[in-house]
Structure formats: structure tokens, C-alpha cells
C-alpha positions in Angstrom: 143.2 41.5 89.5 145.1 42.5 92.1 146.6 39.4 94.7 145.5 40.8 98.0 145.4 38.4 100.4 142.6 38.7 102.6 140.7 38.9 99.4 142.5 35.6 98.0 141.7 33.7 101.5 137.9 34.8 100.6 137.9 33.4 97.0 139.4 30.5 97.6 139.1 29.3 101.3 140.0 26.1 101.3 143.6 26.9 101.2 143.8 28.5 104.1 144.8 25.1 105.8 148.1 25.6 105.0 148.5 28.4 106.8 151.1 29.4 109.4 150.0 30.6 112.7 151.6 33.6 112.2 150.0 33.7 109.2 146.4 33.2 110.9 147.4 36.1 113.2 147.5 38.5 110.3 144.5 37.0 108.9 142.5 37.3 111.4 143.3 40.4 112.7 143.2 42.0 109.3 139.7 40.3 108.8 138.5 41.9 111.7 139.7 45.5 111.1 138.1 45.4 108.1 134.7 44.0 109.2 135.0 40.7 107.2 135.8 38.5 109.9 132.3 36.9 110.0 132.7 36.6 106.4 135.5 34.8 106.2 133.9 32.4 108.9 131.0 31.9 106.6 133.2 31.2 103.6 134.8 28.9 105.3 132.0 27.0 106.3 130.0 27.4 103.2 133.1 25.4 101.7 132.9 22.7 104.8 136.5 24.1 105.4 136.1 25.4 108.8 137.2 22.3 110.7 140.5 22.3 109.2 141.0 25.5 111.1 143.3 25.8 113.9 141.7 25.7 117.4 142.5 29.4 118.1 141.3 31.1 114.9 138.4 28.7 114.5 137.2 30.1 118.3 137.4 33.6 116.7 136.2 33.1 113.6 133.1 31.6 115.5 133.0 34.6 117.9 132.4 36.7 114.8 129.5 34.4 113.3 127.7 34.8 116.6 128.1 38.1 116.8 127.1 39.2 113.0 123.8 36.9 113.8 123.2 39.0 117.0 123.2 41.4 115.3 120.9 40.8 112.3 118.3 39.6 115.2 118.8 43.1 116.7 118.5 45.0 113.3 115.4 43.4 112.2 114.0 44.2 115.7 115.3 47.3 115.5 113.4 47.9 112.0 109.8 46.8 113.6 110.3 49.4 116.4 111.3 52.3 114.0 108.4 50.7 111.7 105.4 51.2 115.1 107.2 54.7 115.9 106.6 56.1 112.1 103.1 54.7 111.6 101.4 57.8 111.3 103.4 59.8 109.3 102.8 60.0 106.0 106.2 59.4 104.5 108.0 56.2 102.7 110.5 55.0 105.0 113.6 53.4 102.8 116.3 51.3 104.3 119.6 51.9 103.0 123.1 50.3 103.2 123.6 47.5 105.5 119.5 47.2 106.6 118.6 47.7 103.2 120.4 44.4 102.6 119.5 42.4 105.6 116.3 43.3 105.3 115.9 42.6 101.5 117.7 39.4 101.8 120.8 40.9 99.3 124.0 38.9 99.3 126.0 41.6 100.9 124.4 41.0 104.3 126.1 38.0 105.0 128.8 37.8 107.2 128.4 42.2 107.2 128.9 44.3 110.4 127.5 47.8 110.4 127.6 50.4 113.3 124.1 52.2 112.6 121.0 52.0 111.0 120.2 54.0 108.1 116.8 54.7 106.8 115.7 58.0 104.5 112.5 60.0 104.5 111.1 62.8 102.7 112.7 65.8 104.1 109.2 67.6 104.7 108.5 65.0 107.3 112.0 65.2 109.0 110.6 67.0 112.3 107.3 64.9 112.6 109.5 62.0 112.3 112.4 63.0 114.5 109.5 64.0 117.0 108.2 60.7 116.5 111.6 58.7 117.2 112.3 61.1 120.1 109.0 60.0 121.8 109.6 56.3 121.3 113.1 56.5 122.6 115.5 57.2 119.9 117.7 60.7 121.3 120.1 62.5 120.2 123.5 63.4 121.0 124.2 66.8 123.0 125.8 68.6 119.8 126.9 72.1 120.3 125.9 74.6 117.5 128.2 74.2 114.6 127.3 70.4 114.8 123.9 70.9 114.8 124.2 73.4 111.6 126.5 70.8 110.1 123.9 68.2 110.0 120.7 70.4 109.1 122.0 72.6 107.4 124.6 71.3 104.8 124.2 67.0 105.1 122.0 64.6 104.0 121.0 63.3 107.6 119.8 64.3 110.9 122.7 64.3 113.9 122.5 60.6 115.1 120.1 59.3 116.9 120.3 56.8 119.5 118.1 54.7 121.6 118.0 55.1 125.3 117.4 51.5 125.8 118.6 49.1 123.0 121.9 51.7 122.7 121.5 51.0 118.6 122.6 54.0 116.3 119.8 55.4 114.1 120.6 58.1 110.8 118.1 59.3 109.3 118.5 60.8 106.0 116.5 62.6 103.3 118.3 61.8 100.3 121.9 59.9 99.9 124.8 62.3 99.5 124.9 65.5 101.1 123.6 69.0 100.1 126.8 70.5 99.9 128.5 67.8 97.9 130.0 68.1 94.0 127.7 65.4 93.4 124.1 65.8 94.8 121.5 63.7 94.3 117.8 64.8 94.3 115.3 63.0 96.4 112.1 62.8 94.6 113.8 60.1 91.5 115.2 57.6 94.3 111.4 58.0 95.9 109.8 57.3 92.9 112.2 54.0 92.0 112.2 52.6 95.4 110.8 49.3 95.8 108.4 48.1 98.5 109.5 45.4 100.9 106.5 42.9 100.8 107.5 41.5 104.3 108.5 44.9 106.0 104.7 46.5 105.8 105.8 49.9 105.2 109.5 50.1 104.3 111.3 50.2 100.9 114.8 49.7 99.7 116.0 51.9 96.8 116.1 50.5 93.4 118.9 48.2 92.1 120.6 51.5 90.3 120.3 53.3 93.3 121.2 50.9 95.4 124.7 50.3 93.8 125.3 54.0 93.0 124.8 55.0 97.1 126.9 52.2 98.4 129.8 53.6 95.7 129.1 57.0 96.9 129.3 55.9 99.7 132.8 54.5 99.7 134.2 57.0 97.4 132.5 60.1 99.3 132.9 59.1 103.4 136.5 59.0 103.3 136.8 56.3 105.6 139.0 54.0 104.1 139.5 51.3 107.2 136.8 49.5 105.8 137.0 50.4 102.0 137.6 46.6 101.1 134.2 45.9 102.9 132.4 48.3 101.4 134.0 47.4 98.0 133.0 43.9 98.3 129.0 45.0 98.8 129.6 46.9 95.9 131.0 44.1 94.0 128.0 42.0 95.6 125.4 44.5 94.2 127.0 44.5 90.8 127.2 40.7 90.7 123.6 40.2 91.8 121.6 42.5 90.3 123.9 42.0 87.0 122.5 38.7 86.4 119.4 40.9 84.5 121.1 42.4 81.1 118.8 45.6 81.3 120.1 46.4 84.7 123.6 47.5 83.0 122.2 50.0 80.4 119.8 51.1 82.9 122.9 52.0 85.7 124.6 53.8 83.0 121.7 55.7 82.6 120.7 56.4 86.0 124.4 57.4 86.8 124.3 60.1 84.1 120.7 61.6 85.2 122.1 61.5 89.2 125.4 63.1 87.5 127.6 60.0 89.3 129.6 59.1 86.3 132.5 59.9 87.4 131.9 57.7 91.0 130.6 54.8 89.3 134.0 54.4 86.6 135.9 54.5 89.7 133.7 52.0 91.4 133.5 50.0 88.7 136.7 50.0 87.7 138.4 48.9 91.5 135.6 46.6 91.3 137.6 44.9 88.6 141.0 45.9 90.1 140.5 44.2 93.7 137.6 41.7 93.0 137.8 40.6 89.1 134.2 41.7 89.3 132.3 39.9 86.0 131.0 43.4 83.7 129.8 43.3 80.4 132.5 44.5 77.9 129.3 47.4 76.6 128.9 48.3 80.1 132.7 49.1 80.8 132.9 51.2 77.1 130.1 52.9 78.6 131.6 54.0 82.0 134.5 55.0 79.8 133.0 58.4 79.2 132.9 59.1 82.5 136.7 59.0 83.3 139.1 61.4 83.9 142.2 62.1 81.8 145.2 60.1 82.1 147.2 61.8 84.2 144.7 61.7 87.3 143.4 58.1 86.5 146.8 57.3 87.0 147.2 59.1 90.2 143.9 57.6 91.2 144.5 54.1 90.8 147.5 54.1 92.8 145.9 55.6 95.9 142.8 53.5 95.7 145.4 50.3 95.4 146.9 51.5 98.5 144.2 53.0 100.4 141.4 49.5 99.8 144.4 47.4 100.3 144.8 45.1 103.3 147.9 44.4 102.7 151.3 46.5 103.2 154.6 44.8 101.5 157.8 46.2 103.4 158.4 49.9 102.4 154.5 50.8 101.7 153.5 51.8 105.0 153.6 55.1 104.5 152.4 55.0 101.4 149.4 53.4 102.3 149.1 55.7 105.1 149.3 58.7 103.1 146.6 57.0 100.6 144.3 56.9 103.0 144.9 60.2 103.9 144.5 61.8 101.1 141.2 59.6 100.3 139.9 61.0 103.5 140.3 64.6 102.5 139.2 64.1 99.2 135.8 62.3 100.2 135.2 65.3 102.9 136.1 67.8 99.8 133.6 65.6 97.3 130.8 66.7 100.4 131.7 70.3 100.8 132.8 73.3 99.6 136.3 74.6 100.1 135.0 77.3 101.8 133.2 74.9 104.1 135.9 72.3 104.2 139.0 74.1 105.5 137.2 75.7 108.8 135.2 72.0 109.2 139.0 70.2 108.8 140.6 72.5 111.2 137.9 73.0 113.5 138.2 68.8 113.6 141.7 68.5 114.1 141.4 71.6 116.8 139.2 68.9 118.7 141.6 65.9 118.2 144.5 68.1 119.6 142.6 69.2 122.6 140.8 65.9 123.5 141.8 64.6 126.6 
């Protein structure tokens, strides 16, 4: 398992008193880059270690509870209005990612910040329901053409919507990875599995394959890497959780194969392990085994995951890490499209960094 601290401060909170305060300075702002700063504040409390805190972190540790249950009130508010918009259309509406989990009461909802809401419909009902959302507020951005073609014609998701009044960011999807990408996924299977809320009326959340296999293709296909810890922690959630059932590991194994993830869920499984000693059965990891690449790339691999997850920077790795996260980026946006796709969409993207004001 790798020692990285914010990870370590996580496990095993009740250390953290002896920290330095310039030691809570990296903490805490390291916490909050990655999104785990409420976290942390519930660890901390779950423990009964919070008032050993210093005065200044515990205020923003507290700050970050507040905000994280401001904004579950908001999601779950946000859900019933989506919920009376789509009423009439005839189409499963499944909540993925970060109101998947909220919503279904999952374990990596606590202390978890999100930026949008993601939900996924069948993709013959995607103008009825954009019409829908559009009527009850939901609008979205002024995108000029190549946008607009980038989102309905090659992703997995409408251009973002968001509402005029509550200012909260809606995607909706039709399935989970893009239509361009190495590793698509058909619809019709992750309709089929998904499981009805009994609380939410009319919303689902995919099955517990599903589930983990999107929030790994997820972090392996976005290329985002600022919050890649965060992201590998729900995952780690997910696999702890829904692992506590032995059929659920033959039964990811298989699902990965039919989806034709494999190859993402060894990696995910495997910096699972690496960052987060996350329990696996010993069939389970044989199994994902198949799946990896040859020794030479798993070696290349490994390092710029270690570097590109990692919170932490030892003297010398800057770059390193830097360039790690670089290369993840590229490398998720090459996973979604095409070369003949990707080199125009990268350049056309820096054109527009280079020229903003």
C-alpha cells in the first residue's frame, strides 16, 4: 500500500493531533483540492477526534461539513424537480455518480462534493426530455457548432444543462462512456440491470457491476486527475460495499468482459490495492489478471497512476507528477476518441486556452 498522507490522515484520524500547523496547512489545503475536505471532517468526528483539532482547521474543516450537507439538501431537491419535469415521458431515469450515491444511501456519498448532476435516459427520448427540462428551467449553454457536434454527435451526454434559478449543473446522458471511445458500452444491458429506487418514485441507480465499472471509467477515461484520489476512494467504497456479497465478484468479472472493460477494471482494481489496501478476494484478483497488459506498459502504468492519484509530491517529483497528470489527461481524451478526432479536439482546445482573455 502506498503511505500517502492525506490517505493515512483518513485511515487513521486520530493521529492527526500531533500535527504541526504547518502540517495542518498542507492538509487542509490538499484535502480541499481534492474534494475530501468534508471527509476528513466526518472522519474525524466519526472517531470523536475533532475537538482535538486546532481552532483554525477545525473552523475549516466545519465549513466543509456545512457545505457538503447544503449540498445533499440541494441535490435531493434538485432530483424531485428533475423527477416532476420527466413525468410524462416514458423513459427510466437513472442517477449516476455522485446522486446515484446520495440518493441510494451508498457510502461514497459522505463527506463527497460533486459539481453536476448526472442522470441517463434512453437516447430515443433525449429531445422529449431535453424539451421537457428546457420548459421547467434547466438551459443550456450558448455552444457554438463544433461544441454542439461534440456532444450529440460523438459523447455520451447532452451539452450541460443548467437551471436558470437554482444555478445547479444537469448532464444528461444515454449511456456511460462516449460513442467514440475504445471502450463503449451499450445502453440497453445497464437498462435492463438497473435497480429501482423504492423512495425516488421513478428513478433508478445502475446495478452494483455497473455502478463500480462507470465510476472506474470514469476516473480512468475523464482525464482529470485533480481529483483522482476522490474518485479512487468511491471506487474503493463501491468495491468494499457491495463486496460484502461473494457473487458480486464473479459477477463484476463477468460484466466487465461482456461491457469489454477488462482492461479498466485491472487497473482500477489494482490502484485500488496500491493507494487504498482495498480488501479483494485472491480468485477475484487471478481473474482481473487476464485483463492486463504486458509488463512493460504495466510498468509504465503504475508509475504514472502513483504519481498522477498522489497527493503528495516528495522534493524532486514535481515535475514528474505534473507530467503524470499530463499524460493521464491525454490518454483519458484518447480512451474517448479517435486519433483522428482527438488531435483537431486537443488543438482546437489549447487554440482556446491561448486566446482566452
Amino acid at each position: 500500500m502506498r503511505a500517502d498522507p492525506l490517505v493515512a490522515a483518513l485511515a487513521a484520524p486520530e493521529r492527526l493531533a500531533r500535527l504541526t500547523v504547518r502540517e495542518w496547512e498542507w492538509l487542509i489545503g490538499h484535502a480541499r483540492v481534492a474534494q475530501l475536505l468534508a471527509r476528513l471532517a466526518l472522519r474525524l468526528e466519526e472517531q470523536g477526534c475533532l475537538d482535538a483539532v486546532p481552532a483554525a482547521p477545525r473552523r475549516h474543516l466545519a465549513w466543509a461539513r456545512r457545505e457538503w450537507e447544503a449540498q445533499q439538501r440541494t441535490l435531493l431537491w434538485d432530483i424531485d424537480l428533475i423527477g416532476r419535469a420527466l413525468d410524462r415521458i416514458d423513459t427510466p431515469i437513472v442517477l449516476l455518480k455522485g446522486a446515484a450515491y446520495a440518493a441510494a444511501g451508498l457510502p461514497p456519498a459522505n463527506g463527497r462534493l460533486f459539481s453536476d448532476i448526472d442522470i441517463m435516459v434512453r437516447r430515443d427520448s433525449l429531445a422529449e426530455v431535453e424539451r421537457a427540462l428546457l420548459v421547467c428551467g434547466w438551459a443550456p449553454d450558448a455552444l457554438d457548432l463544433y461544441d454542439q457536434r461534440y456532444y450529440r454527435t460523438w459523447m455520451h451526454e447532452l451539452p450541460p444543462l443548467h437551471h436558470i434559478q437554482r444555478h445547479s449543473v444537469l448532464d444528461v446522458h444515454h449511456t456511460i462512456a462516449p460513442l467514440t471511445a475504445r471502450h463503449r458500452v451499450e445502453a440497453e444491458p445497464l437498462f435492463a440491470a438497473a435497480q429501482r429506487l423504492d423512495r425516488r418514485g421513478r428513478f433508478f441507480v445502475l446495478a452494483p457491476a455497473d455502478m463500480l465499472l462507470h465510476s472506474i471509467i470514469h476516473l480512468m477515461q475523464e482525464g482529470e486527475f485533480v481529483h483522482g484520489l476522490r474518485d479512487l476512494m468511491d471506487i474503493d467504497d463501491l468495491f468494499r460495499h457491495f463486496g460484502h456479497d461473494p457473487a458480486f465478484w464473479p459477477a463484476l468479472v463477468a460484466r466487465a468482459a461482456q461491457h469489454r472493460l477488462g482492461r479498466p477494471l485491472y487497473y482500477g482494481a489494482r490502484q485500488a490495492r496500491h493507494f487504498l489496501d482495498t480488501p479483494m478476494p485472491a480468485e477475484f484478483v487471478a481473474a482481473t489478471e487476464r485483463f492486463r497488459p504486458g509488463a512493460a506498459t504495466r510498468g509504465i502504468m503504475d508509475a504514472v497512476f502513483d504519481a498522477g492519484i498522489a497527493t503528495d509530491e516528495p522534493q524532486g517529483s514535481r515535475a514528474f507528477a505534473d507530467l503524470s497528470r499530463r499524460l493521464l489527461y491525454v490518454r483519458g481524451h484518447y480512451l474517448r476518441m479517435p486519433l483522428r478526432l482527438l488531435v483537431p479536439h486537443l488543438l482546437r482546445k489549447g487554440f482556446r486556452r491561448s486566446s482566452a482573455p
